[in-house]
N, CA, C and O atoms as a printed pandas DataFrame, in Angstrom:
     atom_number atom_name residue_name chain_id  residue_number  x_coord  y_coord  z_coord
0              1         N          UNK        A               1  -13.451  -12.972   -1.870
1              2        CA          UNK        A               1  -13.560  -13.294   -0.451
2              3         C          UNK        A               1  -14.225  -12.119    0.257
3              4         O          UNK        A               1  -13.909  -10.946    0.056
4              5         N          UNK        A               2  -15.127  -12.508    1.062
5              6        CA          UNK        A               2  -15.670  -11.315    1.932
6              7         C          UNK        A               2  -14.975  -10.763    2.839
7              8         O          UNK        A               2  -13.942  -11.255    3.295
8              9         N          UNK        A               3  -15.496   -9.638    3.206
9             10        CA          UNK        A               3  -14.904   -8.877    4.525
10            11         C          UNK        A               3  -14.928   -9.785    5.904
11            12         O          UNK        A               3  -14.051   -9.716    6.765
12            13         N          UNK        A               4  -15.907  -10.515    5.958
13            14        CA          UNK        A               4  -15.540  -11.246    7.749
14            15         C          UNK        A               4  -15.209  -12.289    6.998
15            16         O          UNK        A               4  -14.973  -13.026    7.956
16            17         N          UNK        A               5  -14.974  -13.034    5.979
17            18        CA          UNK        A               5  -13.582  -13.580    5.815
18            19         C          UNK        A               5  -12.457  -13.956    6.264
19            20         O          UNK        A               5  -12.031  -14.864    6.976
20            21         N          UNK        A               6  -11.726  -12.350    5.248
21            22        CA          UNK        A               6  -10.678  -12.193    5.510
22            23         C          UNK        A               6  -10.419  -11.322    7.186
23            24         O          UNK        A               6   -9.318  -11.040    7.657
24            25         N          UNK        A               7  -11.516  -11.095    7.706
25            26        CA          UNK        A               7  -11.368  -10.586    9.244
26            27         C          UNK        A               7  -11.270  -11.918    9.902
27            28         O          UNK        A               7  -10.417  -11.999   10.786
28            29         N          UNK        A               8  -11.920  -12.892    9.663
29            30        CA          UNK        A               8  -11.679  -14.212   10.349
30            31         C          UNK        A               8  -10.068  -15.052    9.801
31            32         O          UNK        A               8   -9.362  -15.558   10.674
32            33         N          UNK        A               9   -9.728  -15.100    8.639
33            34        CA          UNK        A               9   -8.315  -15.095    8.306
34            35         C          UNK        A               9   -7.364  -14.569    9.307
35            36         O          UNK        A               9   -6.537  -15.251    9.912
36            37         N          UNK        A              10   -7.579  -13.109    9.446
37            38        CA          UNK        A              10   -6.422  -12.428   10.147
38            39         C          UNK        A              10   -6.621  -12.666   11.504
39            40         O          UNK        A              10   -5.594  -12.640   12.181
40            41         N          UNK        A              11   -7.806  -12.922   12.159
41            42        CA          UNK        A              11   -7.855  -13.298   13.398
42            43         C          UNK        A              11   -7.377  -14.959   13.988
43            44         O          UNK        A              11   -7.085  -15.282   15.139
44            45         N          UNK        A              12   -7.427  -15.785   12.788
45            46        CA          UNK        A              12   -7.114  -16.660   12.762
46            47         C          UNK        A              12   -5.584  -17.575   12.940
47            48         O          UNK        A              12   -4.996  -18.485   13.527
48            49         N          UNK        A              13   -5.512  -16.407   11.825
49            50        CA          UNK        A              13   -3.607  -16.300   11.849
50            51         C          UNK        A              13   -2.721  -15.499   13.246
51            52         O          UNK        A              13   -1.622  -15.892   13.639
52            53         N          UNK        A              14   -3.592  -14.153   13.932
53            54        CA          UNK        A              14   -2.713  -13.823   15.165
54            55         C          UNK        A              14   -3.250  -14.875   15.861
55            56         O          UNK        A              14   -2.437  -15.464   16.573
56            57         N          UNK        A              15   -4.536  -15.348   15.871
57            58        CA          UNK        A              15   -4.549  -16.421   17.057
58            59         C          UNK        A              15   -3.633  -17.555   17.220
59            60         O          UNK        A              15   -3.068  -17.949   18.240
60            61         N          UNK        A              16   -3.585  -18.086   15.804
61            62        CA          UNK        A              16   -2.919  -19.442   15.874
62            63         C          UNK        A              16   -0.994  -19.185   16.351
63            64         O          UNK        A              16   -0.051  -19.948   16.559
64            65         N          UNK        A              17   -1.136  -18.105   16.347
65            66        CA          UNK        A              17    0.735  -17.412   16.929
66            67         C          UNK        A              17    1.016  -17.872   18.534
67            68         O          UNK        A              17    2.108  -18.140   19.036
68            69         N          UNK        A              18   -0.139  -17.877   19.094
69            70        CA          UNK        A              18   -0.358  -17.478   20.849
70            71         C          UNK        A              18    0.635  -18.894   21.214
71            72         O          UNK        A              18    0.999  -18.978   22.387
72            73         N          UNK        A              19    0.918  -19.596   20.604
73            74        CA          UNK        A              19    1.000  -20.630   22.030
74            75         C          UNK        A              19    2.577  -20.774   21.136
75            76         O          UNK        A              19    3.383  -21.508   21.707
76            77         N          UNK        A              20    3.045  -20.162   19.848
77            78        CA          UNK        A              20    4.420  -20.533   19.698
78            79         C          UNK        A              20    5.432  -18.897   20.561
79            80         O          UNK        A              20    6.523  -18.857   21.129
80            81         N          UNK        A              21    4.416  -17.817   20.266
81            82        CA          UNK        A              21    4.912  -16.738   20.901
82            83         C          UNK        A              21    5.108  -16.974   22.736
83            84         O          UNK        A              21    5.929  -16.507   23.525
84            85         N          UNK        A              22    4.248  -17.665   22.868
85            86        CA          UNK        A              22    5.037  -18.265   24.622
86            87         C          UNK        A              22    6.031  -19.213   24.671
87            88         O          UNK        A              22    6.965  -19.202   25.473
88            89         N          UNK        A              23    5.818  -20.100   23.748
89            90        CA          UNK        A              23    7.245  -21.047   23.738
90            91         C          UNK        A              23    8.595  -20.278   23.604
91            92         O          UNK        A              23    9.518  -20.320   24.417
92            93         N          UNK        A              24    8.554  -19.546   22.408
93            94        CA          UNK        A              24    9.334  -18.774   22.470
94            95         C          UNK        A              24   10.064  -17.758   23.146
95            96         O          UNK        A              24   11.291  -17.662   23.132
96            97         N          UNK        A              25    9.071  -16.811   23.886
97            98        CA          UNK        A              25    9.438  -15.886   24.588
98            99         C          UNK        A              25    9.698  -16.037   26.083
99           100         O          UNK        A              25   10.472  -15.351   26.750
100          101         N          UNK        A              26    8.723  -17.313   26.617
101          102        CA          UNK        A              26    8.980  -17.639   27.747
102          103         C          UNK        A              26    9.647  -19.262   28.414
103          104         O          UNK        A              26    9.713  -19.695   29.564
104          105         N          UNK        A              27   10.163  -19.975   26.758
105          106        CA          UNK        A              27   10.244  -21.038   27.246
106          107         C          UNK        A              27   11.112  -21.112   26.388
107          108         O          UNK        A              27   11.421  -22.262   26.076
108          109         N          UNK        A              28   11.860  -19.942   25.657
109          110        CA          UNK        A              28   13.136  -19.834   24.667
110          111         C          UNK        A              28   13.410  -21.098   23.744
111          112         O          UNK        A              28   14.517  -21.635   23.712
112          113         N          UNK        A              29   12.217  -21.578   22.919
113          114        CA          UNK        A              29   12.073  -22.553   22.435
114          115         C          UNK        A              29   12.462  -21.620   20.734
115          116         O          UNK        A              29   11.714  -20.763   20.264
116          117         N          UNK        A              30   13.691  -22.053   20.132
117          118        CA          UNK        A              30   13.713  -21.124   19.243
118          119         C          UNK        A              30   13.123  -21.720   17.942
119          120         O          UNK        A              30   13.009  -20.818   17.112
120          121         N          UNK        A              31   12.788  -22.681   17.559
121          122        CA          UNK        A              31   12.050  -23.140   16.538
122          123         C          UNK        A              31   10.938  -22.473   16.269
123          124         O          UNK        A              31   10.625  -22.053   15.155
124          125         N          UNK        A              32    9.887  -22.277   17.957
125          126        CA          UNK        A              32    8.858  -21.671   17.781
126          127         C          UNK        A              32    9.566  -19.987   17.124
127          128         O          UNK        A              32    8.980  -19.441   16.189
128          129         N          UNK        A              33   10.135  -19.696   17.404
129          130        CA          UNK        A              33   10.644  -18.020   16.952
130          131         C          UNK        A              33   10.623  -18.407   15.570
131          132         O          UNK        A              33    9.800  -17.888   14.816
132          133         N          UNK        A              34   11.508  -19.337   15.125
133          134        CA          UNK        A              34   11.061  -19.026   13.593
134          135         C          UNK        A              34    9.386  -19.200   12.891
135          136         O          UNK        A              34    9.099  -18.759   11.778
136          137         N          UNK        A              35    8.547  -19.823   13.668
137          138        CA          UNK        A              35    7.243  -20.201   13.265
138          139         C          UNK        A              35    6.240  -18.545   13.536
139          140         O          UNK        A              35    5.252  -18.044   13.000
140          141         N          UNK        A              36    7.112  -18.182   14.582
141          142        CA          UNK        A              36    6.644  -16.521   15.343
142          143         C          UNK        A              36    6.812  -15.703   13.755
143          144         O          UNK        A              36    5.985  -15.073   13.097
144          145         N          UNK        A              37    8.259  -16.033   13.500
145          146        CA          UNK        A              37    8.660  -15.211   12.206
146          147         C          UNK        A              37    7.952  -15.183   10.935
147          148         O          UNK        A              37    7.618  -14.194   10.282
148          149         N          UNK        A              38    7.750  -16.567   10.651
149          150        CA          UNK        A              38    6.958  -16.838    9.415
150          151         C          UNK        A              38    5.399  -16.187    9.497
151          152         O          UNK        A              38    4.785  -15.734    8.531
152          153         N          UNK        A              39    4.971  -16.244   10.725
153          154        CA          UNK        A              39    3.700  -16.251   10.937
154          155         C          UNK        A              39    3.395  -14.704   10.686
155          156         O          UNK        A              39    2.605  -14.189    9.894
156          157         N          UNK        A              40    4.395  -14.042   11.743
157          158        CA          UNK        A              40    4.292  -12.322   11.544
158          159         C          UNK        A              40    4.779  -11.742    9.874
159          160         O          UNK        A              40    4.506  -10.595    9.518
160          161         N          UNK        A              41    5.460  -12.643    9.040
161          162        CA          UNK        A              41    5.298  -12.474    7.729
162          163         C          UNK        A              41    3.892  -12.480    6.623
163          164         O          UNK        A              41    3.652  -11.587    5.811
164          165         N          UNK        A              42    3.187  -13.551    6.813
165          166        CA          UNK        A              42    1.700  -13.918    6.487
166          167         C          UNK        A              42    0.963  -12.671    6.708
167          168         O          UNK        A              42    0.285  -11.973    5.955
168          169         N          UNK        A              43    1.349  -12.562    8.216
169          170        CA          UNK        A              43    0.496  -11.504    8.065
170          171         C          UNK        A              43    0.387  -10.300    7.744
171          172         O          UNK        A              43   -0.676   -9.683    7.687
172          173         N          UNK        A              44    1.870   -9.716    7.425
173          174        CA          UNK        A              44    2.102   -8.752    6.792
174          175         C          UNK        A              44    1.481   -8.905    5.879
175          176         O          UNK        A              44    0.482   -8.192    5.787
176          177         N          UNK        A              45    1.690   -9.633    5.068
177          178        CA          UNK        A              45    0.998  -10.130    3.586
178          179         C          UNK        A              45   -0.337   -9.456    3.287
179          180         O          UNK        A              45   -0.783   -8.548    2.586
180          181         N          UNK        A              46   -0.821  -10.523    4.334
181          182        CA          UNK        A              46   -2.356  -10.339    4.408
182          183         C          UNK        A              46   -2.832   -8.872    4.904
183          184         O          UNK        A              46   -3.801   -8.441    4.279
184          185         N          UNK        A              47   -2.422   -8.204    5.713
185          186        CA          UNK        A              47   -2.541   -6.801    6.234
186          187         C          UNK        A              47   -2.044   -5.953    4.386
187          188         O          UNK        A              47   -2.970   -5.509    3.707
188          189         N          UNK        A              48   -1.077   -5.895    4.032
189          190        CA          UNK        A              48   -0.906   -5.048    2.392
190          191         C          UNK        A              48   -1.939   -5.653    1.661
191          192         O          UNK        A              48   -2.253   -4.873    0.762
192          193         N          UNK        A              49   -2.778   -6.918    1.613
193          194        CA          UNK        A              49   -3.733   -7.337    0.619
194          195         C          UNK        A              49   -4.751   -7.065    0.945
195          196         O          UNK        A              49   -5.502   -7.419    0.036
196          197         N          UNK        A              50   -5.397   -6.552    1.855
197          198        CA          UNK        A              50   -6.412   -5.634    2.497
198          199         C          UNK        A              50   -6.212   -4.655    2.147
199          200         O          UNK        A              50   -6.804   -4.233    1.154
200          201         N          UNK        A              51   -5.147   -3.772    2.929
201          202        CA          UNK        A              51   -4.932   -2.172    2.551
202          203         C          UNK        A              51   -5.346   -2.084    1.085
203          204         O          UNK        A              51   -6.239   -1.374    0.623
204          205         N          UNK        A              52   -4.621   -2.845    0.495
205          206        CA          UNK        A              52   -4.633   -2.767   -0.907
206          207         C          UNK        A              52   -6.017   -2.649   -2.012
207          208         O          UNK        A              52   -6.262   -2.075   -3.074
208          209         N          UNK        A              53   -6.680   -3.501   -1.120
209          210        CA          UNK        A              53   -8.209   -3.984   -1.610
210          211         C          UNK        A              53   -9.291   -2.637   -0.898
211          212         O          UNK        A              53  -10.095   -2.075   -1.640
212          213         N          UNK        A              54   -9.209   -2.370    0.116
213          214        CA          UNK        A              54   -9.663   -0.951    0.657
214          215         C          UNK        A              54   -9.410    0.033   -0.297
215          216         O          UNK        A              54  -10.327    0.383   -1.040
216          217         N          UNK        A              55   -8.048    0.645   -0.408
217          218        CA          UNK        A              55   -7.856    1.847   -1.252
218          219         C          UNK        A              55   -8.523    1.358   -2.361
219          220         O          UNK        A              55   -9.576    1.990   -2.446
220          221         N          UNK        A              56   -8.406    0.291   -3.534
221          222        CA          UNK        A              56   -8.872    0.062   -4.547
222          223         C          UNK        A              56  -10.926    0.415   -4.645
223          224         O          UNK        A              56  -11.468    0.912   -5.632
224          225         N          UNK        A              57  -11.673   -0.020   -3.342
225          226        CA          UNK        A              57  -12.784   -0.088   -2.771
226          227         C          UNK        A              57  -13.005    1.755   -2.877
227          228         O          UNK        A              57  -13.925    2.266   -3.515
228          229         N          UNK        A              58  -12.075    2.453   -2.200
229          230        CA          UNK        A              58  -12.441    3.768   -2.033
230          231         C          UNK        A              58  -12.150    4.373   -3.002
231          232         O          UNK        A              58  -12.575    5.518   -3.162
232          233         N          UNK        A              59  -11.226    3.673   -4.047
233          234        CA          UNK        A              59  -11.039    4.750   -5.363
234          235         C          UNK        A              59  -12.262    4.929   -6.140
235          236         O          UNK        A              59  -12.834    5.942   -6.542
236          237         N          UNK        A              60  -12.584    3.340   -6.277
237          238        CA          UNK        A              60  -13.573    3.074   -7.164
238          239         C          UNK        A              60  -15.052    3.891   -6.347
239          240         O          UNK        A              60  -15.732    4.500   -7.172
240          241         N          UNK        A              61  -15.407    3.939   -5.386
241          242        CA          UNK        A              61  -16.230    5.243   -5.358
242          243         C          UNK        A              61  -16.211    6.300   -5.292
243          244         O          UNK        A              61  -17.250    6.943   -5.139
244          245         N          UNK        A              62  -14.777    6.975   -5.404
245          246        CA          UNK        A              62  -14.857    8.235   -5.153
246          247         C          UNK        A              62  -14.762    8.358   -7.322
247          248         O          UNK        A              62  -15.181    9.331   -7.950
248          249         N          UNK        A              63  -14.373    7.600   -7.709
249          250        CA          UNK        A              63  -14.796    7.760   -9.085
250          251         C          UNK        A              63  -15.661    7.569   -9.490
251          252         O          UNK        A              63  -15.696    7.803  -10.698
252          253         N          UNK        A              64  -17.173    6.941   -8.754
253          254        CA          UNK        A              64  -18.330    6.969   -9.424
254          255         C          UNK        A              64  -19.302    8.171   -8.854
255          256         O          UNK        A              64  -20.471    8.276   -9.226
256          257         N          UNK        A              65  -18.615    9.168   -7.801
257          258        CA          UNK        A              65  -18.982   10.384   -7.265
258          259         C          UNK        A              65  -18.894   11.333   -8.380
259          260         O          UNK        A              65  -19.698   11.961   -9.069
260          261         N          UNK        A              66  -17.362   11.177   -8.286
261          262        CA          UNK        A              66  -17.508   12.077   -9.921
262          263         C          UNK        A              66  -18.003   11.972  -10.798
263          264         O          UNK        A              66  -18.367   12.990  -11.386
264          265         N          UNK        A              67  -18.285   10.628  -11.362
265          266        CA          UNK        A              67  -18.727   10.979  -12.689
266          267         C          UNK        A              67  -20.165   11.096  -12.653
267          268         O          UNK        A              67  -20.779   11.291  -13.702
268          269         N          UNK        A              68  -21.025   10.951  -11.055
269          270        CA          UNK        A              68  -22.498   11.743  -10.939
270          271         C          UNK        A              68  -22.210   12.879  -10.918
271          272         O          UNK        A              68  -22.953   13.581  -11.604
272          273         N          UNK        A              69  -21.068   13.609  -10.179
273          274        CA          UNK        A              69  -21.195   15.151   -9.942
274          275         C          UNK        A              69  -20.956   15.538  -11.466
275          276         O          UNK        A              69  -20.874   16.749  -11.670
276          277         N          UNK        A              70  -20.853   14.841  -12.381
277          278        CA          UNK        A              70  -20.004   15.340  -13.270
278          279         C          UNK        A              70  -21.322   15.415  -14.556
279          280         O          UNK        A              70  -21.785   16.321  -15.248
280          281         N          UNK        A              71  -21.526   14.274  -14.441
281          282        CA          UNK        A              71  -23.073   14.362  -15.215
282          283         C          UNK        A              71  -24.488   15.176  -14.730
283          284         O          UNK        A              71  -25.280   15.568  -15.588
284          285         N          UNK        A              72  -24.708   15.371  -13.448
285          286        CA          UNK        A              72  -25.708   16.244  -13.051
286          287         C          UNK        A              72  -25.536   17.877  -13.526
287          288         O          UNK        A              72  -26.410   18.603  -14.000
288          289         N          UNK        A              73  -24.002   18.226  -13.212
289          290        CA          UNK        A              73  -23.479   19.539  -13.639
290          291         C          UNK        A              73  -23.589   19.825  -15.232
291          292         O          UNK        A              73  -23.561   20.952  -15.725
292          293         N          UNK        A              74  -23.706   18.731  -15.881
293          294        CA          UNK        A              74  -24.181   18.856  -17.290
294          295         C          UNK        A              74  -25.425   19.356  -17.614
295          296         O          UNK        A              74  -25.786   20.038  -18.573
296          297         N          UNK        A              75  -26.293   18.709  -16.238
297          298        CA          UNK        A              75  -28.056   18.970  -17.101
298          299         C          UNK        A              75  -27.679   20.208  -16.932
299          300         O          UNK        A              75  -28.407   21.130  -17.298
């Protein structure tokens, strides 16, 4: 999956929150709170499966840094 993707995913998912987070908060509709709940779970999800995919993204070049710095220092 690409990067505006999963940026459209996550924007997708806080968007689609907006209208149970007013039921809830301003119209004490508590069903919507649990849909608030589930929803702010997902996206936890999805926020650690990013992080996750980033660090993996930055390892993997800072290991192909080295192994140029590592082979040039040879010639």
């Amino acid at each position: 999956m690409s990067s505006k993707n999963k940026f459209e995913e996550l924007r997708n998912l806080v968007l689609g929150l907006e209208g149970d987070f007013d039921k809830f908060y301003n119209k004490n509709n508590q069903a919507a709170g649990t849909r608030v709940r589930k929803g702010m779970q997902d996206l936890k999800v999805l926020a650690q499966n990013i992080r996750t995919e980033v660090q993996d993204i930055k390892n993997k070049a800072a290991e192909a840094a080295a192994k140029a710095a590592a082979k040039s220092s040879k010639k």
